[in-house]
N, C-alpha and C positions, 0 to 999 in steps of 0.2 A: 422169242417164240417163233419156231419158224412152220411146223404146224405140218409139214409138209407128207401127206399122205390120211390126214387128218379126213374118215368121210364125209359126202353132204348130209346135212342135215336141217331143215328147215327151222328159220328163228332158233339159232343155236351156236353157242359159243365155248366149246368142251374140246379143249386140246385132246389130240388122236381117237375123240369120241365124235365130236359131231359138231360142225358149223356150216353157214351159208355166205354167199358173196358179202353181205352185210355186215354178219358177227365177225368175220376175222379180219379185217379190218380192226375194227371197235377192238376186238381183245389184244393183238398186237400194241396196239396204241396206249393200251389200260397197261398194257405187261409192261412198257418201260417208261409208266408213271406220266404220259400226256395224255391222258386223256381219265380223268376222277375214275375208279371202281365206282362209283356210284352211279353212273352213268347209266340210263335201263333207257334202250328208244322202245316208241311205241311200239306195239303187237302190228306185228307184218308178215311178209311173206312175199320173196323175191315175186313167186309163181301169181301172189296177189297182184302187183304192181304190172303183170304184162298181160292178166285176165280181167284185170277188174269191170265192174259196171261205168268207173270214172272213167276208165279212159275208152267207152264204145259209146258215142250219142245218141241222139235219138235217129238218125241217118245211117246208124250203124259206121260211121267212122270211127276210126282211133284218135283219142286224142291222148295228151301229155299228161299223164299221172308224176306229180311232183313230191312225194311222199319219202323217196329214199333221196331226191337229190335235197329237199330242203333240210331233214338231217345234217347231211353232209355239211350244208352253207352253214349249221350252226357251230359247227365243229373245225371246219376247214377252210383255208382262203383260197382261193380259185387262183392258180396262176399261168403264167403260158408254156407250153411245150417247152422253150430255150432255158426255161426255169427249173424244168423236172429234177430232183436227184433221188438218189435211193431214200427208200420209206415214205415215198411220199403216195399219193392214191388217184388210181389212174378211172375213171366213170365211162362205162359205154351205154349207148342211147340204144336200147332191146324197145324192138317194136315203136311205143310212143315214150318208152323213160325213161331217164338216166337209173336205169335199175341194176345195172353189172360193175362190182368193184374189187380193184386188186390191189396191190401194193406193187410199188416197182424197186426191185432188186438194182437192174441194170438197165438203164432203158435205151434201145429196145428191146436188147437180146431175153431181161429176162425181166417176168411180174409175175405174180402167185395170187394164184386165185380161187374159192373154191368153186368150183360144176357139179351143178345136179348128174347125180349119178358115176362120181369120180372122185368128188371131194378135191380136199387141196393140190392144185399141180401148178409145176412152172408152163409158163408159155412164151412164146416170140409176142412182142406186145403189138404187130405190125402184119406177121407175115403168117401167122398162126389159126384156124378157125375162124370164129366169129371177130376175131380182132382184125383179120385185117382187113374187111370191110365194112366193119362200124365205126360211124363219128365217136371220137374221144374228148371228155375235159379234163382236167388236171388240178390235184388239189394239196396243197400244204398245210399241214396242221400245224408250222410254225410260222404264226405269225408275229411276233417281236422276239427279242430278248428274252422278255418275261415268262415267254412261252417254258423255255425247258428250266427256268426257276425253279430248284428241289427235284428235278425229272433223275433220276437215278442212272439215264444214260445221256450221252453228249453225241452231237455229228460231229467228224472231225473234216468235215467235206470230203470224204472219202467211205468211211461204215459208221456205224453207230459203235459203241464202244461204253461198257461201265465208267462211273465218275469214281 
């Protein structure tokens, strides 16, 4: 699924109809069998997580809204940069959140993301927009062996590829 021109679309997961930094991830993942079709996260909204009431005090600072990154920790193992390889999902900290996610193709030349008002596009994960001067974490949806058990596609440390 590679999705790519697919517009944005808030809480939405519809190849060349409509998704957000969130759902294409998730579908991607669901498309080649890691991650259950049955999988529904809670009702959100990128634009939620960098407006909300949680994350402006009573001080009126920003604080860290955790909603789309604790998601993630249930999904995904956190690992470090020297670890990255293709399909894995790259998190950048907007405002107070780990609220912005892509998938990395090639890192760092290339990750796919979708943006409000562009939808899905390749980007530099480094030297491009907003990425290259937001903190990154890094996450792997395989975490053992077990992990791609019955998954319908394999990494061969190089792409993914049908079994």
């Amino acid at each position: 699924m590679n999705g790519k021109g697919t517009p944005y679309h808030d809480h939405s997961g519809v190849k060349f109809i409509g998704c957000d930094c969130a759902f294409y991830p998730l579908r991607v993942n669901q498309a080649i069998g890691l991650i259950a079709n049955s999988f529904r996260p809670p009702r959100y909204s990128p634009q939620q997580w960098i407006n909300s009431p949680s994350q402006i005090d009573k001080m009126h600072l920003r604080v860290e809204d955790t909603t789309y990154l604790d998601i993630v920790q249930k999904l995904f193992v956190e690992i470090p940069l020297s670890n990255v390889l293709p399909g894995d999902l790259m998190l950048t900290l907007v405002v107070a959140s780990w609220s912005h996610g892509a998938i990395i193709v090639n890192y760092p030349d290339r990750v796919l993301h979708a943006v409000k008002g562009y939808g899905v596009v390749p980007s530099h994960a480094t030297r491009e927009g907003f990425w290259a001067r937001l903190p990154k974490r890094y996450f792997s949806i395989i975490k053992d062996s077990k992990t791609l058990e019955g998954a319908p596609c394999v990494f061969d440390g190089k792409r993914w590829a049908k079994q």
